[in-house]
Backbone bond lengths (Angstrom), bond angles and torsions (degrees), N, CA, C in turn:
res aa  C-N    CA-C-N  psi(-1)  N-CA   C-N-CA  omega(-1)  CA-C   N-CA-C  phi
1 X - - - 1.465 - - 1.534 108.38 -
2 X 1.666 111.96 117.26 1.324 123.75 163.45 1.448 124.30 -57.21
3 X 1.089 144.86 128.77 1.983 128.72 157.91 1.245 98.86 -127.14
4 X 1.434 118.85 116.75 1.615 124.26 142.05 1.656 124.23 -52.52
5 X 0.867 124.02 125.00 1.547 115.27 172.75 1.436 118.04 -133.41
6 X 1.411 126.56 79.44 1.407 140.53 -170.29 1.656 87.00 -70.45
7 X 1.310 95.18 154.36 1.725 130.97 -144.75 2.396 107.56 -157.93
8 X 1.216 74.08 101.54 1.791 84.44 160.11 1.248 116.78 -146.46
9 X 1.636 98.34 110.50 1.599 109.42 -162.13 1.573 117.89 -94.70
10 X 1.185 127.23 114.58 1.551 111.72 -141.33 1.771 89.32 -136.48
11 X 1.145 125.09 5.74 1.563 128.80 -148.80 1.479 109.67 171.94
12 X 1.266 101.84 150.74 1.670 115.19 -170.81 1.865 109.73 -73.62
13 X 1.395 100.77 -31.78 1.553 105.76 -171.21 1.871 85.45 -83.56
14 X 1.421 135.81 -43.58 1.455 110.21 -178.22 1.975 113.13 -65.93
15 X 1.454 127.14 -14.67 0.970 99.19 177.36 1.735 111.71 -95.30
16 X 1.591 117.13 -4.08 1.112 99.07 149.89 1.655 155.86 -54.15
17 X 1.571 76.52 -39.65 1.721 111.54 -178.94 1.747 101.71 -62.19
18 X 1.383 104.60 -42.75 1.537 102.16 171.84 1.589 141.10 -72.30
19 X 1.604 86.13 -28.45 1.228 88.32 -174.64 1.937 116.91 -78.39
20 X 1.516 103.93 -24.86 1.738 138.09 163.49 1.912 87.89 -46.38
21 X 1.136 110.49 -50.17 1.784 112.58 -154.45 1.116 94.60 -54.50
22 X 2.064 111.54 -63.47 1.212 122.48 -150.00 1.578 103.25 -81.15
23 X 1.467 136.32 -33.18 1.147 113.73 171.71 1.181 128.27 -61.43
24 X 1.736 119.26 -25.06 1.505 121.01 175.42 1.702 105.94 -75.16
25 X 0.887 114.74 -22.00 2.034 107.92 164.73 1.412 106.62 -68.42
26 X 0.962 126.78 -24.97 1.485 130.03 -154.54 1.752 98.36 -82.55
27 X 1.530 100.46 -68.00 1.412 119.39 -174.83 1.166 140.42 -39.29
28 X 1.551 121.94 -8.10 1.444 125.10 -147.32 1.411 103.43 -139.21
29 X 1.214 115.18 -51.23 1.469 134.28 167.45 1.475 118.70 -128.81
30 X 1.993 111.99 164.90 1.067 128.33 159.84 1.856 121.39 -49.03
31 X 1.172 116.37 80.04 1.560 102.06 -173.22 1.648 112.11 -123.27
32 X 0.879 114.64 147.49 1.879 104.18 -170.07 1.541 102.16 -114.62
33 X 1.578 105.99 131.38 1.610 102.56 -147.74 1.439 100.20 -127.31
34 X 1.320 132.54 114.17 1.013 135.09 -172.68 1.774 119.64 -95.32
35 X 1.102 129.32 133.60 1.562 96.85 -162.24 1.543 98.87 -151.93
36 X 1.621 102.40 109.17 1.428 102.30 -176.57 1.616 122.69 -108.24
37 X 1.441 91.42 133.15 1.148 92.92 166.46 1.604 157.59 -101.14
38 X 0.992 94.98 108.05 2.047 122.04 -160.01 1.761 101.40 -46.27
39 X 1.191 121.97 60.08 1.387 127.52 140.62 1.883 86.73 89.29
40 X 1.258 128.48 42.22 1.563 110.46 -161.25 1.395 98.00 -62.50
41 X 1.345 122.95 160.17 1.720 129.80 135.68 1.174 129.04 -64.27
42 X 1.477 130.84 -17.69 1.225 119.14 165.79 1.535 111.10 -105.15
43 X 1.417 111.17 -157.33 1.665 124.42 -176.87 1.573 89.91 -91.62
44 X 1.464 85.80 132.15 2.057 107.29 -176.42 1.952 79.25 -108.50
45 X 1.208 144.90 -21.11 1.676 124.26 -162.89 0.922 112.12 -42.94
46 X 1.476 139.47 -14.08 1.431 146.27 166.67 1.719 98.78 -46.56
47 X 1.412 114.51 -55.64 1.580 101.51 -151.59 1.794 120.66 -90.33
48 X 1.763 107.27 8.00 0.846 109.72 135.66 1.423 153.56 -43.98
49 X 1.369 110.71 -40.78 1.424 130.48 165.29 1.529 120.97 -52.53
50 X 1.602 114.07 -39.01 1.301 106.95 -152.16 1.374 86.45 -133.45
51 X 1.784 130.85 14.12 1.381 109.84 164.81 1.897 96.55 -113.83
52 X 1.024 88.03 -168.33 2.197 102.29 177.31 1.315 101.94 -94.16
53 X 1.914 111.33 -43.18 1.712 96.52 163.19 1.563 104.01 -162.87
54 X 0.860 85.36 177.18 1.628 98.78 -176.72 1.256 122.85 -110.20
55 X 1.546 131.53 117.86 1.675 121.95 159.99 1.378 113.31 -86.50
56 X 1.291 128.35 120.03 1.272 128.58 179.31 1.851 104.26 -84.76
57 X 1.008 130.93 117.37 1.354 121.26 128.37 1.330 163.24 -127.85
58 X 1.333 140.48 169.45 1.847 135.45 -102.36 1.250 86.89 -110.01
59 X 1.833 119.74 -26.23 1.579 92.98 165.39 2.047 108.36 -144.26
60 X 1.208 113.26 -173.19 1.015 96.71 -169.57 2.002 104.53 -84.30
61 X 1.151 129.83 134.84 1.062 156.39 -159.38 1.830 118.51 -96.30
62 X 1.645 103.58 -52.92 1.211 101.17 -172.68 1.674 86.85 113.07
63 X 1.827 89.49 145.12 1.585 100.77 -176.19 1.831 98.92 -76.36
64 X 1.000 150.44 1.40 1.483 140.62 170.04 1.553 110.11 -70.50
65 X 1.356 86.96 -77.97 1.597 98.64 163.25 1.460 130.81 -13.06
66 X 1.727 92.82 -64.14 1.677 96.34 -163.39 1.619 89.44 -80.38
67 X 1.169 127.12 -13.64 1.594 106.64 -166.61 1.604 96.70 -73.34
68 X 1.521 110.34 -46.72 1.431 125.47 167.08 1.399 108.58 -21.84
69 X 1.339 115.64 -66.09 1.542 117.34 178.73 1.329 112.86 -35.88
70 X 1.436 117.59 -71.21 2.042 137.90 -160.41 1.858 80.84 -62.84
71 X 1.375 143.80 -46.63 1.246 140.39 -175.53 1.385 117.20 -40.65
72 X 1.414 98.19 -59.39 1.557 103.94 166.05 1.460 139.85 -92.96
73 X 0.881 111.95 34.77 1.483 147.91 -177.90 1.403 104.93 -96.75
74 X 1.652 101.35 -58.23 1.546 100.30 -171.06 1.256 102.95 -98.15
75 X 1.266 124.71 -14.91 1.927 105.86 -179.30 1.743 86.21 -87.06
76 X 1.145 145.84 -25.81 1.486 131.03 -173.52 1.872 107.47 -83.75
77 X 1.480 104.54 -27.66 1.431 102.67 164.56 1.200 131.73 -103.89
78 X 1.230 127.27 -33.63 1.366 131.35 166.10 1.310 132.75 -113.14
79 X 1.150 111.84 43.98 1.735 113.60 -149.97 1.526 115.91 -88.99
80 X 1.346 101.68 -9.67 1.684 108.65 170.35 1.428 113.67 -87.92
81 X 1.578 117.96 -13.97 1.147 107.28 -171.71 1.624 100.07 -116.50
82 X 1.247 111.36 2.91 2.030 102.63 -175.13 1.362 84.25 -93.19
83 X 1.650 113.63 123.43 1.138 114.38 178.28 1.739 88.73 -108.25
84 X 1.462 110.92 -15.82 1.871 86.38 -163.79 2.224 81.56 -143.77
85 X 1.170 101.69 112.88 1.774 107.83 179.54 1.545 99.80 -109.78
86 X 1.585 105.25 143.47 1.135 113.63 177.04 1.632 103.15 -144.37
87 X 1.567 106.25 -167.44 1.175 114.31 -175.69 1.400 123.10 -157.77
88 X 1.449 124.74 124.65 1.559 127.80 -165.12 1.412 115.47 -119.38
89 X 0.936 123.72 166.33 1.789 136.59 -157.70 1.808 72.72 -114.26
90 X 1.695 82.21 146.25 1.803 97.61 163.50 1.321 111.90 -102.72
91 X 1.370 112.22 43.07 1.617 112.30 167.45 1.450 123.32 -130.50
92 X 1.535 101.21 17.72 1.184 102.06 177.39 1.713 127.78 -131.79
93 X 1.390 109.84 -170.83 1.543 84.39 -171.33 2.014 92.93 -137.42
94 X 1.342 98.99 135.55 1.900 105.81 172.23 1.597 129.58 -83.32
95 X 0.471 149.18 157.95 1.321 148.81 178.16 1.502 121.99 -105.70
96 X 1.199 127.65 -158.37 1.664 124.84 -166.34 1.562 87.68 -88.20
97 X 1.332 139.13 -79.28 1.356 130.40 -151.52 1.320 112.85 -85.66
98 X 1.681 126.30 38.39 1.373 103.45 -166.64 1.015 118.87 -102.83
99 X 1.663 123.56 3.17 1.175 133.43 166.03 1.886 115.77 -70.10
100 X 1.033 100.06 -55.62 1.729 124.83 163.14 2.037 100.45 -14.97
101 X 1.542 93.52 -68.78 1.539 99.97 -133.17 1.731 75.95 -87.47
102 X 1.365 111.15 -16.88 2.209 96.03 -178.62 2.078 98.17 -76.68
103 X 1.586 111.91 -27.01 1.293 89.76 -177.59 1.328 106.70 -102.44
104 X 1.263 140.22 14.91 1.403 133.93 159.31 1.446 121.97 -62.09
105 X 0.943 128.56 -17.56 1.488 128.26 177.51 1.596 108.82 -92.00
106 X 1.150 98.47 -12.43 1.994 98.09 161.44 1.386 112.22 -86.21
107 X 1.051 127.12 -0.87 1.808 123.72 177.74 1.440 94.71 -102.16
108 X 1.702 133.33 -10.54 1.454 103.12 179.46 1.412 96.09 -110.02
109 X 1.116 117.80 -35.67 1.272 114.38 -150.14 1.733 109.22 -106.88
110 X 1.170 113.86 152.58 2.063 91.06 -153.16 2.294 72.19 -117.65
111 X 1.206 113.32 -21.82 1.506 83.15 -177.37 1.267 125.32 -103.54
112 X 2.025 119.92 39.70 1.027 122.29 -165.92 1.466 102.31 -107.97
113 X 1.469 100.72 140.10 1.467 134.12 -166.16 1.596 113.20 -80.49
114 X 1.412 107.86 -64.14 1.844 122.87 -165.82 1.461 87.65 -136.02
115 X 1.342 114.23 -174.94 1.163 124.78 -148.11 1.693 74.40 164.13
116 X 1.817 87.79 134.01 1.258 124.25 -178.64 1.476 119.17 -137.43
117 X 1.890 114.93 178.85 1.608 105.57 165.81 1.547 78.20 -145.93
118 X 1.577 95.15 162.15 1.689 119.72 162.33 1.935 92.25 -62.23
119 X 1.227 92.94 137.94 1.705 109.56 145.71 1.799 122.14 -105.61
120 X 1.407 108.72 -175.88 1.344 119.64 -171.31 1.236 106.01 -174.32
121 X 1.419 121.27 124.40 1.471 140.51 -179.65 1.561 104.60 -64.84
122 X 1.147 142.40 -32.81 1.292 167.72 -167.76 1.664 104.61 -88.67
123 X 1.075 118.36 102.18 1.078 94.48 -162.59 1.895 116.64 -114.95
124 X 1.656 95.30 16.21 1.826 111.22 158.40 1.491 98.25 -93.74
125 X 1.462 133.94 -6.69 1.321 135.21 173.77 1.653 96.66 -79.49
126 X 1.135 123.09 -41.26 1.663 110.09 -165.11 1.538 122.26 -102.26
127 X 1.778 92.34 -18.26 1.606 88.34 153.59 0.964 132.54 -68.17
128 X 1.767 131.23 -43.24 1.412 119.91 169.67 0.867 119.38 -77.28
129 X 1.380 132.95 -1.77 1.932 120.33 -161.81 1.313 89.99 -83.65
130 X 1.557 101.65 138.58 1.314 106.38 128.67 1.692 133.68 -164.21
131 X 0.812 108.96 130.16 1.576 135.97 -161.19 1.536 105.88 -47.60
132 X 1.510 120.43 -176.49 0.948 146.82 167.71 1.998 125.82 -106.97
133 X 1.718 96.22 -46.79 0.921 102.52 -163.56 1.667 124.59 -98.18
134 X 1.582 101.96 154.77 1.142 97.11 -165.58 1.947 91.95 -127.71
135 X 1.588 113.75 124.93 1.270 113.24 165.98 1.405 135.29 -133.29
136 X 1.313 111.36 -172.48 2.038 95.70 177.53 1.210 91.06 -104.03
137 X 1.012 134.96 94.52 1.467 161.20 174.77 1.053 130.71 -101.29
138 X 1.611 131.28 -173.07 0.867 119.95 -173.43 1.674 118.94 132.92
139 X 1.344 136.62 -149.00 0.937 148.72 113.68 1.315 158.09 -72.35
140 X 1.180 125.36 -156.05 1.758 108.62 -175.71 1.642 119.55 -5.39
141 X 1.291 100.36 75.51 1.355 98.68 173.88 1.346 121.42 64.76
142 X 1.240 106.25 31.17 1.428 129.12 179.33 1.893 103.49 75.03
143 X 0.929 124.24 35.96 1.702 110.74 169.45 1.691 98.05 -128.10
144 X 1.295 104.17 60.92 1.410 94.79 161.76 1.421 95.43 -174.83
145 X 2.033 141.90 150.28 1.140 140.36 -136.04 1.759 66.65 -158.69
146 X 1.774 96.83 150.47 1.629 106.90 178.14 1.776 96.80 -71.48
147 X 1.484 78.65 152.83 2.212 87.27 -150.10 1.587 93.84 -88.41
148 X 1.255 115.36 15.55 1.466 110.19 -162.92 1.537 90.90 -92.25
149 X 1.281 134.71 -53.38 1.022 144.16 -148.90 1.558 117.69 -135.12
150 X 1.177 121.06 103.96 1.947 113.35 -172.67 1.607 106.73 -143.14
151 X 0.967 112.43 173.57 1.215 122.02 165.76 1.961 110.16 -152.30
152 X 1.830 104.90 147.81 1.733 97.28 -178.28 1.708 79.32 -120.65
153 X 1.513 86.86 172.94 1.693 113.42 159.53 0.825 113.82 -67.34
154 X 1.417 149.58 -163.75 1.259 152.72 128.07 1.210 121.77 -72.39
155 X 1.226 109.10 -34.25 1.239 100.27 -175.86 2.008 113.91 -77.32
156 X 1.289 99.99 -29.10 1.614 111.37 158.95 1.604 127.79 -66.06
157 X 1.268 111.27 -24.80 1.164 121.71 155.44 1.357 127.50 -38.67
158 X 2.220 105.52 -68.86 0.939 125.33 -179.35 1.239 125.51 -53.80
159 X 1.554 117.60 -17.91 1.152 129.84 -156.47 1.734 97.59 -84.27
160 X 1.373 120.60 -29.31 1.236 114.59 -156.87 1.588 101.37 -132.64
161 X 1.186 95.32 6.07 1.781 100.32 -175.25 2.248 103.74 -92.41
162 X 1.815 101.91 118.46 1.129 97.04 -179.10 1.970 116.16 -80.94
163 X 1.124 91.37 93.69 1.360 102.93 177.73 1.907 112.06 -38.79
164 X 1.528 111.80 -29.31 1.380 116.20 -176.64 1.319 118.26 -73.28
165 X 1.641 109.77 -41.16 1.442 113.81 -176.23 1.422 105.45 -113.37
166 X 1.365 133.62 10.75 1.189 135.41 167.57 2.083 104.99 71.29
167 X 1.229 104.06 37.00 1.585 101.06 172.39 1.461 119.81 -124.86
168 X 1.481 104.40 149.64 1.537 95.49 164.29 1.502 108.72 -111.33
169 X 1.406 118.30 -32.21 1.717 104.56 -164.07 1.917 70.98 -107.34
170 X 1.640 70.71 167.71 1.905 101.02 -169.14 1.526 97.54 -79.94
171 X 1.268 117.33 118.60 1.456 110.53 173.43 1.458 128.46 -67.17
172 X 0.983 98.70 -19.09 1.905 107.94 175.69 1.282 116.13 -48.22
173 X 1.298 123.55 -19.60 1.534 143.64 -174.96 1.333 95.17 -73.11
174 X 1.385 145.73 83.63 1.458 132.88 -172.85 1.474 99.43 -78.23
175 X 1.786 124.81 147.63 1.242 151.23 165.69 1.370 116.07 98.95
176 X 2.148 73.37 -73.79 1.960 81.70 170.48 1.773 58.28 173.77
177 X 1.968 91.78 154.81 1.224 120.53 168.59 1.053 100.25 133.93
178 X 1.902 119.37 140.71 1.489 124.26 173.11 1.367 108.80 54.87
179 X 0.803 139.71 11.04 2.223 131.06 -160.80 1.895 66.89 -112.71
180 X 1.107 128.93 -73.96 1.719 103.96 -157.90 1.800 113.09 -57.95
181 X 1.408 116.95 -44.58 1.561 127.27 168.54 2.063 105.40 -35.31
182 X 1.238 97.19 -35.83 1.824 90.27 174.33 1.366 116.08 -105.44
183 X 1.482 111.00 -8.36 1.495 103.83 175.28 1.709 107.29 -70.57
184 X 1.998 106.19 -37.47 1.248 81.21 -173.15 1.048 116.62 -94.09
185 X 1.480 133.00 12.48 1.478 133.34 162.12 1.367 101.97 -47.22
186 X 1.572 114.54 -61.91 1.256 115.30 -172.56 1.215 127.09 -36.94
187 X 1.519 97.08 -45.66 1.371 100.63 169.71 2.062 133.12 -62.18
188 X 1.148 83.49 -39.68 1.599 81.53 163.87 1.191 134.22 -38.98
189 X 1.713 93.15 -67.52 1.560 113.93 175.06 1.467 101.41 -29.27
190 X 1.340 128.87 -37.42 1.672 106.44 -147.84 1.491 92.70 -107.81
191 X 1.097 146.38 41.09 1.308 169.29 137.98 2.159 100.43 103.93
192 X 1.117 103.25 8.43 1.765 87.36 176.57 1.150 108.85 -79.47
193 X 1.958 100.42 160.53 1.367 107.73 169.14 1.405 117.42 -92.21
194 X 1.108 129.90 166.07 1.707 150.24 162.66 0.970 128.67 -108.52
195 X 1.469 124.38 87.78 1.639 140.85 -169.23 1.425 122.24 -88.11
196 X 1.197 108.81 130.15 1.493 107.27 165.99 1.263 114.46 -129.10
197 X 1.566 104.19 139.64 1.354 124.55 -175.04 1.639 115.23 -111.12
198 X 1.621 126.75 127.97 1.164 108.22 -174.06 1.964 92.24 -116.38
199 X 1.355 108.72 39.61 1.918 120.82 159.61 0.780 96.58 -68.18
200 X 1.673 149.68 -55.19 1.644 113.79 179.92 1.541 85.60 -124.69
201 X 1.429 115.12 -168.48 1.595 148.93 -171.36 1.226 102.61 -144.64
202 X 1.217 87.60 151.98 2.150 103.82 169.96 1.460 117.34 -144.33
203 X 1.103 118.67 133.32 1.368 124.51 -153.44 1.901 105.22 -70.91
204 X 0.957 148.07 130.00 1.903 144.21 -173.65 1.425 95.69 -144.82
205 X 1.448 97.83 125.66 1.060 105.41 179.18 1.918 102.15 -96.69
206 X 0.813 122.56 -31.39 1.434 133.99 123.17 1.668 86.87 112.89
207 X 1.517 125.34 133.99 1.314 146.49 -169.86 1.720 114.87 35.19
208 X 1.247 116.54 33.78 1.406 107.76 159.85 0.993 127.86 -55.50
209 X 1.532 146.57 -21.08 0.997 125.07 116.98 1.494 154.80 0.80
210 X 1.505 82.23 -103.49 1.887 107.02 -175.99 1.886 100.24 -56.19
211 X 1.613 123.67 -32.92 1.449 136.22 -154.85 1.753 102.57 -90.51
212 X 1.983 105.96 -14.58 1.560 96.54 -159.26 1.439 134.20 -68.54
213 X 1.584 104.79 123.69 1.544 104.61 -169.56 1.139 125.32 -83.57
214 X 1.766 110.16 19.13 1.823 102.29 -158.18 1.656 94.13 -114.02
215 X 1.786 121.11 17.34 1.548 125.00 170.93 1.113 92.25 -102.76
216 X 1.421 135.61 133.44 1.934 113.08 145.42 1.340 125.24 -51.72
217 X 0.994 115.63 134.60 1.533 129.19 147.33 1.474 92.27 100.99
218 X 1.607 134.56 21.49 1.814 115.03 -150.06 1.632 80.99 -109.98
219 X 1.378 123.43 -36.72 1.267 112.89 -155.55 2.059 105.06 -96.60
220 X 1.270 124.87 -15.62 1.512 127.62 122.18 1.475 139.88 -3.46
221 X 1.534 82.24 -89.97 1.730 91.56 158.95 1.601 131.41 -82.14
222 X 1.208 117.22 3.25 1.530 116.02 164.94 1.573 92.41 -84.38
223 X 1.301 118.88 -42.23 1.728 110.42 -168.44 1.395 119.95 -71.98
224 X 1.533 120.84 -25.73 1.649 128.67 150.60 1.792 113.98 -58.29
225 X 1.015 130.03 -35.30 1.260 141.99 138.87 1.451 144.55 -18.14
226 X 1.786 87.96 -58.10 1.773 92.66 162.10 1.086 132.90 -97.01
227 X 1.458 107.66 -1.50 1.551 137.78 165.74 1.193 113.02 -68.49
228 X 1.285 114.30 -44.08 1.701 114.54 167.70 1.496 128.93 -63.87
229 X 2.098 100.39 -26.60 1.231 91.74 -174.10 1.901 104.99 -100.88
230 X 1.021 105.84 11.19 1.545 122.30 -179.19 1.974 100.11 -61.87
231 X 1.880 91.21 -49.46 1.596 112.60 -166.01 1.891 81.85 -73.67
232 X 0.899 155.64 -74.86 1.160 163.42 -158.60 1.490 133.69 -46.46
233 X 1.781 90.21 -27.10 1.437 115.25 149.64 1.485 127.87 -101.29
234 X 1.101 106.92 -7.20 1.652 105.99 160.69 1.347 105.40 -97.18
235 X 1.250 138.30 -25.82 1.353 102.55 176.73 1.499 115.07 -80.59
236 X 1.483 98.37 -30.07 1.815 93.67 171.84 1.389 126.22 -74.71
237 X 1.465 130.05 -12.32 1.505 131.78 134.71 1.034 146.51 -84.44
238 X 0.875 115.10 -9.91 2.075 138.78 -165.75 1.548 93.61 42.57
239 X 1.541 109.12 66.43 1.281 111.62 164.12 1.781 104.19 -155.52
240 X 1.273 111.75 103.58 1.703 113.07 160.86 1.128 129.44 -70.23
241 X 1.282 112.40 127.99 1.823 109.66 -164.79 1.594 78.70 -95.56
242 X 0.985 142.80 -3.10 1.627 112.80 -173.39 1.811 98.40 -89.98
243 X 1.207 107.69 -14.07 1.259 102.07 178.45 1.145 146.99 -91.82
244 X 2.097 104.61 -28.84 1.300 101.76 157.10 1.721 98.38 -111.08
245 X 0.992 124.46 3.12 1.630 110.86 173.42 1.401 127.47 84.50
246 X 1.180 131.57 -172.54 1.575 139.55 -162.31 1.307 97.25 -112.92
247 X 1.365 122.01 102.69 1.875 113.33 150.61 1.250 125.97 -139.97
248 X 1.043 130.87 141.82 1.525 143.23 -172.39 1.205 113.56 -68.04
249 X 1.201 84.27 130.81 2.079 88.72 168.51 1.390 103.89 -85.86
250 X 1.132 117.13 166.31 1.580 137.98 177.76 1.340 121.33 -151.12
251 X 2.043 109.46 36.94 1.566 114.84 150.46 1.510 121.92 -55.46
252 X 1.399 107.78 108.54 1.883 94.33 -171.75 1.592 95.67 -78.18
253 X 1.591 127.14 146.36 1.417 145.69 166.47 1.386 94.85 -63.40
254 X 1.790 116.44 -60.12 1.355 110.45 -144.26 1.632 88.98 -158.19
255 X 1.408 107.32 153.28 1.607 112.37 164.14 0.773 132.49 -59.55
């Protein structure tokens, strides 16, 4: 198991939050963790320690981008052996089975794409929970998996990965916003499913980053930002998420 984990370290509480991320990937399972860092201003030598490697880059990029980077990292270095790549937010935290319950829905189901988990802001709520259910879920009508935490096949990967320009999410999405909402459209289109499992939880504190209020003016201009890429995904879907919004399906697969 691949994990990208793009990194912009801007504050003492984000390199905590990261460094919490990357040891809970580390701890539980075999996972090979790639973890780039999107142009930080401070010293990232911390995330040497607790990833397999590091992409450094010279300026900050935007979370598409840099995930783009750790993407091609592993299909140019390990690409015979990442059978299943995913990608995690550095603001959150995993638990003991959470590798388990994202690849269990590839042993039943032969046309599943991504693979997801419930999150929880609460984060004595997401260590103990754990669920039963497993669905094709998601968002927009089921084509979208909480963006914090996913995992693809490879072979779903391949499907949407531009081998020419070396990308998977659409860079037009500047910072971060909407770039996962069209990755997993993409994925639809090509007939996979998108599962969510709420067998384990993971704690997200969710856009500490892109949301942080302790720069002036940073969390402002990320929000003029996602406004742009809101317009950017409706014209390239003829679908506005500000208009009908984010909701989960709750088709259960299985009991």
């Amino acid at each position: 198991m691949y994990i990208v984990v793009p990194h912009y370290i801007i504050t003492e509480e984000l390199k905590e939050l990261a460094t919490q991320a990357l040891k809970s990937l580390k701890a539980f399972t075999k996972v090979y963790i790639v973890s780039v860092d999107d142009g930080s201003p401070m010293d990232t030598t911390f995330l040497d320690e607790y990833s397999d490697y590091v992409v450094r880059l010279k300026k900050n990029s935007g979370f598409g981008p840099a995930c783009n980077a750790g993407f091609r990292h592993i299909i140019n270095k390990h690409g015979d052996r990442a059978a299943f790549i995913g990608c995690a937010n550095n603001d959150i935290e995993v638990f003991y089975d959470w590798a388990d319950s994202l690849l269990e829905p590839y042993g039943k189901f032969d046309d599943v794409g991504v693979t997801g988990l419930v999150s929880d802001k609460n984060r004595d709520v997401a260590k103990y929970r754990k669920g039963r259910k497993i669905t094709s879920g998601g968002l927009l009508d089921s084509y979208m998996q909480s963006g914090g935490l996913w995992l693809m096949s490879r072979r779903s990967f391949d499907t949407v990965w531009d081998y020419k320009l070396g990308r998977l999410f659409d860079e037009q999405f500047e910072i971060g916003g909407e770039e996962d909402v069209d990755l997993f459209v993409r994925i639809r289109q090509q007939g996979f499913r998108l599962v969510m499992s709420d067998k384990s939880c993971f704690w997200h504190k969710e856009g500490a980053t892109r949301w942080n209020e302790d720069i002036e003016g940073f969390r402002d201009k990320n929000k003029a930002i996602e406004e742009k890429n809101y317009d950017k995904y409706a014209k390239k879907w003829g679908y506005d998420i500000r208009a009908r919004g984010l909701n989960f399906s709750e088709e259960v697969l299985e009991p």
